[in-house]
C-alpha positions in Angstrom: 108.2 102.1 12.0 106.1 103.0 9.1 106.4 105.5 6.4 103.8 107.9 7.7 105.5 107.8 10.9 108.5 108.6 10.2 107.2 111.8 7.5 105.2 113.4 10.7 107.7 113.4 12.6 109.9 114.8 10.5 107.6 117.4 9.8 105.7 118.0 12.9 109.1 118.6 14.3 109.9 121.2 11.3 113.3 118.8 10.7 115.7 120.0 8.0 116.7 118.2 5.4 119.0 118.2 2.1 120.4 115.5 -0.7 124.0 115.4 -0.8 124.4 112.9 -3.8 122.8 109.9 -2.2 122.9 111.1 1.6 120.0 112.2 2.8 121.2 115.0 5.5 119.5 115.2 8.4 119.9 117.8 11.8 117.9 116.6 14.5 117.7 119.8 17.7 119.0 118.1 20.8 115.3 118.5 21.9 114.1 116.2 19.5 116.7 113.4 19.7 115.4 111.5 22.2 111.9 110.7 20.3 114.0 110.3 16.8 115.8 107.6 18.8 112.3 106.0 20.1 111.0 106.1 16.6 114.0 104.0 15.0 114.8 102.2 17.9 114.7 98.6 16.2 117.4 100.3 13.7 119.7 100.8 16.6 119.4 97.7 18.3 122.7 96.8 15.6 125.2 98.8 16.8 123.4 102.3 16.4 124.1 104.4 13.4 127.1 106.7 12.9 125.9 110.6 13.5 127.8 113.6 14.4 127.3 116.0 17.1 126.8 119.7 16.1 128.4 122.6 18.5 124.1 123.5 19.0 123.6 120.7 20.4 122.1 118.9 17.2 122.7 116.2 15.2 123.7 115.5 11.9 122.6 111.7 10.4 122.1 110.1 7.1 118.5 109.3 7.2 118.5 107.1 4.0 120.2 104.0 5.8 117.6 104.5 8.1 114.4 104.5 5.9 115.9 101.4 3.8 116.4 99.6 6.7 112.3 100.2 7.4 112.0 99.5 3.5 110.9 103.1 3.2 112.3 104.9 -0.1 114.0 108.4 1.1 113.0 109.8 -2.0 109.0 109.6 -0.7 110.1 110.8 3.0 112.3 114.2 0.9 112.0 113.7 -2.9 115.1 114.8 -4.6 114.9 118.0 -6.4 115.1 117.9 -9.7 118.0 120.2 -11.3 
């Protein structure tokens, strides 16, 4: 997966996003899961990633395990605002 892959989807799919120190916070809607998981699929071949499952149906994940594994800096994908 490549940077530019990884921001459209992320923003075609309107995905939310927040910093939480260094986590990246990410809710994936239960009807977007299955291509998130298509798109990082090498990234899971390791045991998947620890997420948690939301009472909507959504996910919640750290995405910036996920872009360093790529070599992607989160910061590019959501930078982090600045206080």
């Amino acid at each position: 997966m490549k940077e530019l892959d990884l921001y459209q989807f992320l923003n075609e799919n309107e995905i939310e996003m927040r910093w939480d120190d260094d986590v990246l916070s990410t809710w994936i809607s239960h009807w977007d899961i299955d291509d998130f998981c298509k798109l990082i699929k090498s990234s899971l071949d390791e045991g998947g990633r620890d997420a948690r499952i939301l009472s909507d149906g959504s996910i919640w994940i750290d995405l910036a395990p996920i872009c360093e594994y790529y070599g992607i800096e989160p910061e590019r994908i959501f930078p982090i605002p600045v206080s």
